[in-house]
C-alpha positions in Angstrom: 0.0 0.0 0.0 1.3 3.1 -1.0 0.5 6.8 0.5 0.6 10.3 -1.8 0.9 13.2 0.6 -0.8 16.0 -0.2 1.8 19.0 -0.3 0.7 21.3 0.7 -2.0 19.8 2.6 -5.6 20.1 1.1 -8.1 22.3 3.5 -11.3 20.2 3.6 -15.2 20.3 4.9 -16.0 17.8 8.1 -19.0 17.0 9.9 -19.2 15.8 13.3 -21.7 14.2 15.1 -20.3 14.5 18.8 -16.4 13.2 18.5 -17.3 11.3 15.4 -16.5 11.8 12.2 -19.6 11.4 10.0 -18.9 13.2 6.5 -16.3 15.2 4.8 -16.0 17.2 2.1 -12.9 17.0 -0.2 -13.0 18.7 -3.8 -16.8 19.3 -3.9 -17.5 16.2 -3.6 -18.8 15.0 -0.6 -18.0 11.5 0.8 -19.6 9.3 3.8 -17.2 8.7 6.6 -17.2 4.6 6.8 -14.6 3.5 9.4 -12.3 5.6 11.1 -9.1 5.1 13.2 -7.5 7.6 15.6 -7.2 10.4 16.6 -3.4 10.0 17.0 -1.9 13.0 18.6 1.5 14.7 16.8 3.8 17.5 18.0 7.0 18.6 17.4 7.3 18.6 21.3 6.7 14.7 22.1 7.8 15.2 25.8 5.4 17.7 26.4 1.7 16.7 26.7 0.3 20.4 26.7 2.0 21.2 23.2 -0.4 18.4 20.8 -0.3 20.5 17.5 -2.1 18.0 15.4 -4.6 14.7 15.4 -4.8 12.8 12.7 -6.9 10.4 11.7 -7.5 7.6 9.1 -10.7 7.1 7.6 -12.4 4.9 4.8 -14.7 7.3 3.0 -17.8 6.3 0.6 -18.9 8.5 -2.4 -21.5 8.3 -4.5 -18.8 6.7 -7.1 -15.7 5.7 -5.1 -14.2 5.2 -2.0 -11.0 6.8 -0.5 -8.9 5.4 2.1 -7.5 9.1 3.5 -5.3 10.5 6.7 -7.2 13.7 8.0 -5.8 16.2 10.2 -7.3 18.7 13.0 -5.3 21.3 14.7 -7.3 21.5 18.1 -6.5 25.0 18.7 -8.6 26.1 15.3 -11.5 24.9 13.2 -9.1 23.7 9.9 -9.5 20.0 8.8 -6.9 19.5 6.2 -6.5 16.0 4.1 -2.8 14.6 4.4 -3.0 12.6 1.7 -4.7 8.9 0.1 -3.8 5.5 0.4 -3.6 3.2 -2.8 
């Protein structure tokens, strides 16, 4: 399995349904959140549990013709989803 990275990252659309991930929005197209793993917490400051710049997820998304095995990413400290980038 191979994974493109998005670079820059690609800004995209998420609904939520509590702490669930329930739909996102990526190109104008909109796609059904299936299954979903994470969030896994990043930061450039591991030792520090206060400093968690990033969660990222991976989710297997269902569109009205295709599905997309993706990594998302949320920085808690704003309202931006970005997509990371698409498994093969």
């Amino acid at each position: 399995m191979a994974f493109r990275v998005c670079r820059p990252p690609m800004a995209i659309g998420v609904t939520l349904r509590g702490n669930q991930l329930t739909a996102i929005a990526v190109d104008g197209e909109s796609y059904a959140v299936v299954q979903q793993a994470g969030p896994w917490r990043k930061s450039g400051e591991w030792w520090s549990q206060t400093n968690w710049c990033r969660e990222e997820w991976d989710v297997l998304l269902a569109g009205r013709t295709s599905e997309k095995v993706c990594r998302i990413a949320h920085d808690p400290s704003s309202p931006c989803w970005y997509l990371m980038g698409t498994y093969d």
